[in-house]
Each structure stands twice: as structure tokens, then as C-alpha cells.
C-alpha positions as CSV (number, residue, x, y, z in Angstrom):
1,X,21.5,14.2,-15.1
2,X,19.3,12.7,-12.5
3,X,16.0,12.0,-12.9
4,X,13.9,11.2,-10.0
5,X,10.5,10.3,-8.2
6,X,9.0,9.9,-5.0
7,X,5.2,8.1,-4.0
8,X,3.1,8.2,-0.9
9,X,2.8,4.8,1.0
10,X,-0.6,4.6,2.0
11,X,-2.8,3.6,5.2
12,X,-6.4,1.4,5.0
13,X,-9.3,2.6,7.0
14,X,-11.7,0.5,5.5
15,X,-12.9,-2.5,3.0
16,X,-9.3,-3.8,3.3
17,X,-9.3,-6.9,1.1
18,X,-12.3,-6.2,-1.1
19,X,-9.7,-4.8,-4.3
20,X,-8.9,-9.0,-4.5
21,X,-10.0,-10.8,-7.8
22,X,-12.5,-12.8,-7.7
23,X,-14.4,-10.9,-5.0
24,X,-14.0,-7.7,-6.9
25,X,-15.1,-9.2,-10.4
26,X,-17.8,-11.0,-8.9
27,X,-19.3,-8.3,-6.7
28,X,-17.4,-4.9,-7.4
29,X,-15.0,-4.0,-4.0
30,X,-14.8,-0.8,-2.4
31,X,-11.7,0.5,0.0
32,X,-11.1,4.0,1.7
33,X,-7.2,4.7,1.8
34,X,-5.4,7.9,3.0
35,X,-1.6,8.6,1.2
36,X,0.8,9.3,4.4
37,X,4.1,11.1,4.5
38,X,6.3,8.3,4.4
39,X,7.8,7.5,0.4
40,X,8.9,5.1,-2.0
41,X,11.8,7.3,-3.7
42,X,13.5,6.2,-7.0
43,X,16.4,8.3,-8.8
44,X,17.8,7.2,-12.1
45,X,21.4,8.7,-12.6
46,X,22.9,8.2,-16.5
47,X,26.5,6.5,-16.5
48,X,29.3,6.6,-19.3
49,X,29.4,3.1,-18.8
50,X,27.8,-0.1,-20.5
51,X,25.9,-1.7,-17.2
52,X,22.9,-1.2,-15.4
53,X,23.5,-0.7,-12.1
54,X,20.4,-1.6,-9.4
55,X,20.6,-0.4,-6.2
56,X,17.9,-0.8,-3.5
57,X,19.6,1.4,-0.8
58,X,17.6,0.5,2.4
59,X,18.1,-3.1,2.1
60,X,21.8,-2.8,1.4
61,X,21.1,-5.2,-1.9
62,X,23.4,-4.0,-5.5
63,X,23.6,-6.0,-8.7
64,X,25.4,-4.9,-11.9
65,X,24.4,-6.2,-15.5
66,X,25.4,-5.2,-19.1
67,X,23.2,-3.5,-21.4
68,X,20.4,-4.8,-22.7
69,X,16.8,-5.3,-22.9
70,X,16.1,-7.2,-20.2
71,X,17.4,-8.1,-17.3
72,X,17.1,-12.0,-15.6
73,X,14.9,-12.7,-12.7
74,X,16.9,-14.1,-9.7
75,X,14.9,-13.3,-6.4
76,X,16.9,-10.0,-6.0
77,X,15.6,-6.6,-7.0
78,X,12.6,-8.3,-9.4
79,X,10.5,-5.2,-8.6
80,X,13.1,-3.0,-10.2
81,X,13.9,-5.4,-12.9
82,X,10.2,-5.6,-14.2
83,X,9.8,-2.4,-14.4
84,X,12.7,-2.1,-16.6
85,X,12.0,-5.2,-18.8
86,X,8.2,-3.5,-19.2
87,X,9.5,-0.5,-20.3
88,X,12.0,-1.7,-22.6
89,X,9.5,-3.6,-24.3
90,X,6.9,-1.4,-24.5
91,X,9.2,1.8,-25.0
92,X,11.9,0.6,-26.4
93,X,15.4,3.1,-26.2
94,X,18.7,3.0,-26.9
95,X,20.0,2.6,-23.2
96,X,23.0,3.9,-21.6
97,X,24.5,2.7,-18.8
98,X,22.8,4.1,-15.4
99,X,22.4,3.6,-12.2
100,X,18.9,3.2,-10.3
101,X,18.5,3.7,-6.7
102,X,15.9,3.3,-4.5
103,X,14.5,3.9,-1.1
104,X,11.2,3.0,0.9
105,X,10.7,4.2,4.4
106,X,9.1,1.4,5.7
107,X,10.4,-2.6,5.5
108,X,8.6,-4.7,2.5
109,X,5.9,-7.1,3.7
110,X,4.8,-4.6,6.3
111,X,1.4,-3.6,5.1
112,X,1.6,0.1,3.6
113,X,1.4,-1.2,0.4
114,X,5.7,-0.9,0.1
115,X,6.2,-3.3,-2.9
116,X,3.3,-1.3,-5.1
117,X,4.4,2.3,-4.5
118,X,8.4,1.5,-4.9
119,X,6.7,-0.2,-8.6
120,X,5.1,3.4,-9.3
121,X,8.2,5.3,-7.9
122,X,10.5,3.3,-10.3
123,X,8.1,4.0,-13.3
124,X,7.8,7.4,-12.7
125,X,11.6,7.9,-12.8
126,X,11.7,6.0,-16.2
127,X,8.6,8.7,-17.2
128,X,10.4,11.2,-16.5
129,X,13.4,9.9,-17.8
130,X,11.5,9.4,-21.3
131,X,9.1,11.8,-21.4
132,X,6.3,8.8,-21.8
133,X,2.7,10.4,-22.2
134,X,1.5,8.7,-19.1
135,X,-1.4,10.1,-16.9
136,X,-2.2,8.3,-13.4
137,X,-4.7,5.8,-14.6
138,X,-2.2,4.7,-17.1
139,X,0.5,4.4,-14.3
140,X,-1.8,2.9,-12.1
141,X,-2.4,0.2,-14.8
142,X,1.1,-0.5,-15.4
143,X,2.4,-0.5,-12.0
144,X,-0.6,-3.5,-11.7
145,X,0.3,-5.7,-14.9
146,X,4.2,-5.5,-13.9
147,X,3.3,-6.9,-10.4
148,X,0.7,-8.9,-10.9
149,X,1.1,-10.7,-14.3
150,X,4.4,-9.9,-15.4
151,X,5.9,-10.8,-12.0
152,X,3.1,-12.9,-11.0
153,X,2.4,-11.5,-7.8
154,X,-0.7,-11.9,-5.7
155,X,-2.4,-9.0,-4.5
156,X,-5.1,-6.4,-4.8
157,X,-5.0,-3.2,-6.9
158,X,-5.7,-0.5,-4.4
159,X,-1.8,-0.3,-3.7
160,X,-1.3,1.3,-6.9
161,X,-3.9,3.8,-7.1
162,X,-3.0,5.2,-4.0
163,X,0.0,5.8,-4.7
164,X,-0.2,7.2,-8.1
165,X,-3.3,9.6,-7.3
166,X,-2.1,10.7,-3.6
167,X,-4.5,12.2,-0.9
168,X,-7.6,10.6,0.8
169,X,-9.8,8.0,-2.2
170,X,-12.6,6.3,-1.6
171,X,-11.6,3.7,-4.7
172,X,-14.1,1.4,-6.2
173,X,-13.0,-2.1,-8.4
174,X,-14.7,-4.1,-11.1
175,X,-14.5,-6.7,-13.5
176,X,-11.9,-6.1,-16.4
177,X,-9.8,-4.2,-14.2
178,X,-11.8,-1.2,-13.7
179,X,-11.0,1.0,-11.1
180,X,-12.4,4.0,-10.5
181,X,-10.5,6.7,-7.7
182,X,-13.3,9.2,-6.2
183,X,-11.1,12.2,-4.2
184,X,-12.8,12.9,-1.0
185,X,-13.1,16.6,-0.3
186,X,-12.5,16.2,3.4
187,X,-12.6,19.6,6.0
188,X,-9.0,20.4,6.8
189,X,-10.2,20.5,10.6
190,X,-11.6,16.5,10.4
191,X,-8.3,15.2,8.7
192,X,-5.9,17.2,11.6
193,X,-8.5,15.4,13.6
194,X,-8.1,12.2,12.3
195,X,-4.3,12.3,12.5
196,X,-4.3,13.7,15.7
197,X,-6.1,10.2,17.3
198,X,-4.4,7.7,14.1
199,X,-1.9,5.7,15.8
200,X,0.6,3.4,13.6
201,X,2.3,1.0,15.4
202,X,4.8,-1.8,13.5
203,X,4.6,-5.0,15.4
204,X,8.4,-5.3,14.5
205,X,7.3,-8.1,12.1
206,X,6.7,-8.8,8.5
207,X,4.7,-11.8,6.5
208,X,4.6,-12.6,3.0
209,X,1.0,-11.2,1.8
210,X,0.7,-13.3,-0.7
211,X,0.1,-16.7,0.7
212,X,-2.6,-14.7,2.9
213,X,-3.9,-13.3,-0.3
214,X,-4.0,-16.4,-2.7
215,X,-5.5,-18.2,0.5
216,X,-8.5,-15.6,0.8
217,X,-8.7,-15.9,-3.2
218,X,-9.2,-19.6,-2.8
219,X,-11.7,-19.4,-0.3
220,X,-13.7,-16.6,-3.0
221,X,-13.3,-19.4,-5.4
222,X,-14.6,-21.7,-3.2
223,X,-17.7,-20.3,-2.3
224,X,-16.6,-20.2,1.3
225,X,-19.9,-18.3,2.9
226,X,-18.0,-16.6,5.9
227,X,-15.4,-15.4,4.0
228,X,-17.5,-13.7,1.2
229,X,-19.8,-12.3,3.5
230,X,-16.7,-10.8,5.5
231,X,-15.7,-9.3,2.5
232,X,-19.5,-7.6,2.1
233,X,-19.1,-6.4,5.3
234,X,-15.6,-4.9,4.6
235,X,-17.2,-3.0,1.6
236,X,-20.2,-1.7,3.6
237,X,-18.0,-0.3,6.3
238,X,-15.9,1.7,3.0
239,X,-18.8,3.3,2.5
240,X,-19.7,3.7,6.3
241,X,-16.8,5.3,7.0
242,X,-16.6,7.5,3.9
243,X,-19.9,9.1,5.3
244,X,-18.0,9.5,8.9
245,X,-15.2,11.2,7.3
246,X,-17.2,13.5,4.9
247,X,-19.6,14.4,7.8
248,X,-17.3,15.4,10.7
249,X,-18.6,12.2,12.9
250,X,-15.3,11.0,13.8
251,X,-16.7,9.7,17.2
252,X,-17.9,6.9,15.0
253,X,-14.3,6.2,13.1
254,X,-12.8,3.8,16.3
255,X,-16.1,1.5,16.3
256,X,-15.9,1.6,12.3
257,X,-12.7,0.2,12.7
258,X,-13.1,-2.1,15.1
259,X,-16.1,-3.7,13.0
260,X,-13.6,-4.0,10.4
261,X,-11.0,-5.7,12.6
262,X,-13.7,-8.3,13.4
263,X,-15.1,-9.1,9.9
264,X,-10.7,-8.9,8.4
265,X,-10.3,-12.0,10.8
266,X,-12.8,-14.1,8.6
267,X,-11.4,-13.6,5.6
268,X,-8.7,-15.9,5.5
269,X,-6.4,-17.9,8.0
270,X,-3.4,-16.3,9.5
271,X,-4.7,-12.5,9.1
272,X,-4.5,-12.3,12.6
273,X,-2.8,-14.2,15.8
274,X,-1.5,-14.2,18.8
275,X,0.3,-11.5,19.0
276,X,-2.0,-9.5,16.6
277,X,-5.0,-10.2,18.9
278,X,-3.0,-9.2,22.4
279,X,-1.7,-6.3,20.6
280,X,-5.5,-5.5,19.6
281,X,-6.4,-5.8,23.2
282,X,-3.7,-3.5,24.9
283,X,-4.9,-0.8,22.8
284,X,-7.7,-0.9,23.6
285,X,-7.5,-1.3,27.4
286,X,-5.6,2.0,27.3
287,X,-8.0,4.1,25.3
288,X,-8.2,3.3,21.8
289,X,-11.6,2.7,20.0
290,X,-11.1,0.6,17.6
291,X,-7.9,-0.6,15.3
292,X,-7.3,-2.2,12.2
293,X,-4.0,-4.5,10.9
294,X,-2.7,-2.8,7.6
295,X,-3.0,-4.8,4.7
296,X,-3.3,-8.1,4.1
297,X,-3.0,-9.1,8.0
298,X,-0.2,-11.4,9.7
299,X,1.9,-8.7,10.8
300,X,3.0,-5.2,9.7
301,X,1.6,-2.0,10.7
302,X,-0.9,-1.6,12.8
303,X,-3.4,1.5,13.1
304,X,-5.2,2.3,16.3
305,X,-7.7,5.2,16.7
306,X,-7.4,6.9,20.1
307,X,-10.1,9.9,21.0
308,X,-9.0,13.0,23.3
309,X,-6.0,12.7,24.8
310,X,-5.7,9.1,25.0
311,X,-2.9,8.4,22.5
312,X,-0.1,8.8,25.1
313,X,-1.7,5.9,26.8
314,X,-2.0,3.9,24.1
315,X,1.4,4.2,23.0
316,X,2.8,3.5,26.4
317,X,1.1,0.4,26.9
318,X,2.0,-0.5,23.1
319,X,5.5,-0.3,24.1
320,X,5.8,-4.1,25.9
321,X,5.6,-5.1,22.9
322,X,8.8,-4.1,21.6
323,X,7.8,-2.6,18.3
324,X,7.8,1.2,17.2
325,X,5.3,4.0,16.9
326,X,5.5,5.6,13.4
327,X,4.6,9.2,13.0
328,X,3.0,10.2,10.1
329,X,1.3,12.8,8.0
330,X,-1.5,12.6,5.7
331,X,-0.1,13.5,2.0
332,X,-1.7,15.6,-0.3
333,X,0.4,14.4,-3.6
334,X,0.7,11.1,-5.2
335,X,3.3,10.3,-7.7
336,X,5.7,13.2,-8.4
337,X,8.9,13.2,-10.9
338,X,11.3,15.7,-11.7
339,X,14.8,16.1,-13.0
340,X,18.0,17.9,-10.9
């Protein structure tokens, strides 16, 4: 028997960054995300053996380990791991031996929010495994504790939510971890829009987001005015372009974003660089509006917002660069599990 899940990766168009404790327990946060068609998969297959068998399939990376309730922490496959150790002491079961594979389409560290959804993939196969009485806030919620206290793992909570609820949120955080997810009816005819003139471009590099995040957690804590009032801005422009998207006025979306790109880069140190800002600038030479870097900054994706015709441009002059153009989909669906 095989029991499996897959779970959107998502995009930021706006308030990037404002999901972060202490900003968000101080002042509330507010991000708008959109779920794309690009997937954390996880598939838990039941073995006649006695070991646990981890496989993450994209990076090539295996480990074996007897049965038991939890497995050690040793820099490879902790994602997977946690999850495992969370269940088993939470929901304890007699395990057999299996084998649990997994597969995201895009390369960790690259600012689609990779680490979160493959979290929420992996727990969804283990729901589905177990039958666990789990709804999406709950999953949400666990996906977050694993990461971020069993694992100890800097980072916002947006990631989760996305991927658990699926489609287009405009996603509100508070203090004592509550989140609320607000579905945005949005006109079929503005979203093919949208993704018509979204370009998402990976600079062919990675970072580690959370020495950018603890760094823009530091300067929250202390009291660093430029920073805070970056992250005010970020949350307006959620709600700005909420209002955009809702309304049809997706003239407005490039210069949304590219108020956004401007306030991200006071946030914290090493959000943006060199090549982020020459990148930035060949886009919009070519055509685009207005841009954004995908998650916590330093490298990753990158999302560009090009009106008319002018994405062929774009991506031509994006191609010095050396990098790749991703197409995408918007996704309807967050988490789904089934058996086969």
C-alpha cells in the first residue's frame, strides 16, 4: 500500500517578511501569497522489513534506520525526521518498516517556501497513513511547531498556510500564533491576467534564510526604526495589493511590487545585492513594472511583472544572467493525500 501527498509551493506578492515574530506579535503582519503549480510530493510505501527507510529523491540523499520512535538528528533529512519523531510522539503506532520518499520541484533555500511545504507534504502522507483527525489549521500548526521549535528553525509562518489551504490568501498573523487565512474570490479573467505578465526567474542561487531572518528578528528586537517601518510598509502594500487584485486594477500590481522591492531591502542586510539589484534593473529596462525577490531575499526566485507583450523581452534580457525562467500555474488546491 502507498500512501501519498502532494502541496503547492507558493509565490509572495506582497508584505513579504511581516509573518516574522516579533514584528507580528508586536504589530499583527499581513502577506498576500498565490499557491503555484509546482509541488512538494511525499509517498509513504509499507515494507516487510524492520527499518525506516528516508529517501529525499531530488537531492539523491538515502539513510536507513531500525525501528523505533525516533529517529537521530544528523544534518541529513531532519525535515523528514521531525516529522516522524512528532508523530510518533504525539500519535504513537506500532510501526512497520517503510519507506518515505520525497520530491520538491524547486532546490531548498530558493524562496518558494520549499522546506515548509515538503514539512506539510510529509505530514499529510502520515495523515493519510493514520487516519489522524487533522483539518488545515491543525496542519498548518504542526507543520510550524516541527520547524520552528522542534527543529529550531528560523522563519515566518506564512509557508505553511499556504501550502496547507492552496489558492490565492490574503493571511493575517498575531500574537500566540494566530493566524487567520482569508480566500480571495478573485475573477478567473484577473488571475489568467496576472499569470500571463508574472515572470519567475531563479537566479541559479540559493542562501540560507535563516541568518537573513534571525538578522531582521534582531533588528525588531532592537528597535531598529528603518527596519520596523519597512515592515509597515510591507503590510500596507498586502492590503494594497489585495484591493488591486480584487478590483481588476492590475495596471497598478508592477508599481505595487516595485514599492515592495524598495521597502524588502531595509529590512535586513544581505536581502538584496549585486547581482539581485542588476538583475532588478535588466528587467526592468526591458519592460517589466516592478519585481519582487521571493522570500526571505539573498537569492532564489525572483518574480517580475511584465504588462502587454513585454515578457518575451524581459526574459531575453534575463538570460545573461545565466539562470532559468520557471513556468508556472496558479493552483487551486493545497494539501491533498490519498492512497494507491
Amino acid at each position: 500500500m502507498l500512501y501519498r501527498s502532494k502541496a503547492p509551493l507558493r509565490i509572495g506578492l506582497a508584505g513579504g517578511g511581516t509573518d516574522v515574530s516579533p514584528f507580528c506579535d508586536l504589530y499583527g503582519g499581513a502577506i498576500l501569497n498565490a499557491t503555484i503549480t509546482l509541488y512538494a510530493r511525499a509517498h509513504i510505501e509499507i515494507l516487510d522489513g524492520k527499518d525506516i527507510i528516508l529517501c529525499a529523491a531530488d537531492r539523491g540523499e538515502t539513510e536507513s534506520h531500525p525501528l523505533g520512535d525516533s529517529l537521530p538528528m544528523t544534518g541529513r533529512l531532519d525535515l523528514l525526521k521531525g516529522v516522524y519523531n512528532r508523530i510518533q510522539r504525539d500519535h504513537p503506532f506500532a510501526p512497520k518498516g517503510f519507506r518515505l520518499t520525497t520530491h520538491v520541484d524547486a532546490p531548498a533555500g530558493s524562496g518558494l517556501g520549499t522546506s515548509s511545504t515538503l514539512v506539510v507534504a510529509v505530514i499529510g502522507a502520515f495523515v493519510e497513513m493514520l487516519g489522524l483527525p487533522m483539518g488545515e489549521y491543525d496542519i498548518a500548526r504542526y507543520a510550524f511547531g516541527i520547524e520552528r521549535v522542534d527543529l529550531g528553525l528560523a522563519g515566518g509562518r506564512q509557508d505553511q498556510y499556504a501550502a496547507t489551504f492552496g489558492g490565492v490568501n490574503f493571511m493575517e498573523f498575531y500574537a500566540d500564533d494566530k493566524v487567520i487565512v482569508n480566500p480571495l474570490r478573485i475573477k478567473p479573467q484577473y488571475l489568467d491576467e496576472l499569470e500571463n505578465n508574472l515572470v519567475l526567474f531563479y537566479t541559479a542561487s540559493t542562501r540560507e534564510s535563516a541568518r537573513i531572518i534571525e538578522t531582521q528578528q534582531k533588528n525588531v528586537a532592537d528597535s531598529n526604526k528603518t527596519s520596523i517601518d519597512a515592515m509597515h510598509n510591507l503590510k500596507e502594500q498586502s492590503r494594497m495589493m489585495k484591493e488591486a487584485l480584487l478590483q481588476g486594477r492590475l495596471h497598478e500590481i508592477g508599481e505595487i511590487l516595485d514599492y515592495g522591492f524598495r521597502q524588502k531591502r531595509l529590512m535586513a542586510r544581505d536581502i538584496s545585492n549585486d547581482r539581485i539589484e542588476e538583475i532588478y534593473a535588466a528587467a526592468l529596462a526591458a519592460g517589466a513594472l516592478g519585481g519582487k525577490i521571493s522570500g526571505a531575499g539573498g537569492g532564489g526566485f525572483m518574480i517580475f511583472y511584465c504588462p502587454g507583450t513585454t515578457r518575451y523581452a524581459v526574459i531575453s534580457a534575463l538570460k545573461r544572467f545565466g539562470g532559468e525562467v520557471r513556468p508556472f500555474g496558479f493552483s487551486k488546491y493545497g494539501l491533498t493525500t490519498w492512497a494507491g
